[in-house]
N, C-alpha and C positions, 0 to 999 in steps of 0.2 A: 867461637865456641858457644858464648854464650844462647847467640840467633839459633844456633842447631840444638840446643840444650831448650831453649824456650818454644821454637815451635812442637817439640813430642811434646811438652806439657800441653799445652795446648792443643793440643790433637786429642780433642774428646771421642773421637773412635777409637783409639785406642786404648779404651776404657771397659771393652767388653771382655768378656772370659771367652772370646773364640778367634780373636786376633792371635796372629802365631808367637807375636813378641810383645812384652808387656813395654810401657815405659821406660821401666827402669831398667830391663833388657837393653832398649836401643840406647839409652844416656851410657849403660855401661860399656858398649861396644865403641862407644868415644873415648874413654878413658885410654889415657897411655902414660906413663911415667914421666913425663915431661908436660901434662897435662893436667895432672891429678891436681893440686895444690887449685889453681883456676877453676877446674869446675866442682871441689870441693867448695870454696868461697862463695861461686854463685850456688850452691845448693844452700848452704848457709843464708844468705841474701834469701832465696823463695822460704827458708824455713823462716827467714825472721819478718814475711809481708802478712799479716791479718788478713789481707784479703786475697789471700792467695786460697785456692781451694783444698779442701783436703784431701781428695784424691791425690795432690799433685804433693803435698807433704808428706804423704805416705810413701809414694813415690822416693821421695826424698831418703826418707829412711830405710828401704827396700835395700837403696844404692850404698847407704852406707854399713848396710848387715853385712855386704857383698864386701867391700872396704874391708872390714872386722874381717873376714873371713880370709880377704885376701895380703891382712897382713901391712895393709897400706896405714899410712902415716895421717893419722888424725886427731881431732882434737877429742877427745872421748869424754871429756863432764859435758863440754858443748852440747854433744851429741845426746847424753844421756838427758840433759836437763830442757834440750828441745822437745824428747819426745814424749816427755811426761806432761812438758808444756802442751805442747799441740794436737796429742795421739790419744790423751785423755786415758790412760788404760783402767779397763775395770776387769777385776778377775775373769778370768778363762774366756776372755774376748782375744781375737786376734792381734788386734791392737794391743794388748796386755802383753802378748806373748813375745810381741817383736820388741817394745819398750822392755821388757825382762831379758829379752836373748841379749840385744845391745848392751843395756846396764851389768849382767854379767859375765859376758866377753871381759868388757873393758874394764870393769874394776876385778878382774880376775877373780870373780865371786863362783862357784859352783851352782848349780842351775836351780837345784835346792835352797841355797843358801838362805838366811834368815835377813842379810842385807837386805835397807829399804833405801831406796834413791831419796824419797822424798822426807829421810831421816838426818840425811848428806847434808851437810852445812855450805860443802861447794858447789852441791847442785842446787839447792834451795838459794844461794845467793844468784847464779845465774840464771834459775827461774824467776824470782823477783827483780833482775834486771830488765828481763822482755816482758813481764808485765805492766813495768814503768811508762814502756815509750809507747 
């Protein structure tokens, strides 16, 4: 899973707005219930490599909006505190939006809501964890 999970990352054509399926499309049509937990892990793993690109950790987080969405079983400060970690958000940036959709799915916050992740004591400990190593 992982070999089929790492070559779309790597497939920098797949990078344009005119391909039919994105990344996180074809990683998603791998998922299956029996699966999910492994290629959660290695998503995990490419969120936690610095030299991994950031196309490919957006990616990353794409697949776990889909996750939230679909109700699948995950780790959600993780999630929240990668994407603040690595997605940088700045008001009404894209990247803002998806870091906010995640953080208030998961902490059950309303989309308005005045909650700040980076106010989260559990988030800010496992942010300063991945900035350790």
């Amino acid at each position: 899973m992982k070999e089929q999970i790492r070559k779309i990352l790597d497939d920098t054509s797949l990078e344009s707005e005119e391909v039919e399926d994105s990344k996180a499309e074809l990683i998603e049509n791998l998922i299956t219930e029996e699966n999910w937990q492994n290629i959660q892990n290695y998503l995990f793993e490419v969120l936690s490599d610095d030299n991994e690109t950031y196309y490919n950790w957006h990616t990353c987080f794409e697949i776990f909006w889909g996750a939230v969405l679909d109700s699948r079983t995950i780790d959600g400060n993780r999630i929240i505190a990668l994407a603040y970690y690595r997605l940088k958000p700045d008001e009404h940036s894209s990247e803002s939006n998806l870091a906010w959709s995640l953080a208030s799915e998961l902490k059950g916050e309303d989309y308005f809501s005045e909650y700040n992740p980076l106010e989260d004591p559990d988030i800010i400990k496992i942010i300063n964890e991945y900035q350790k190593v």
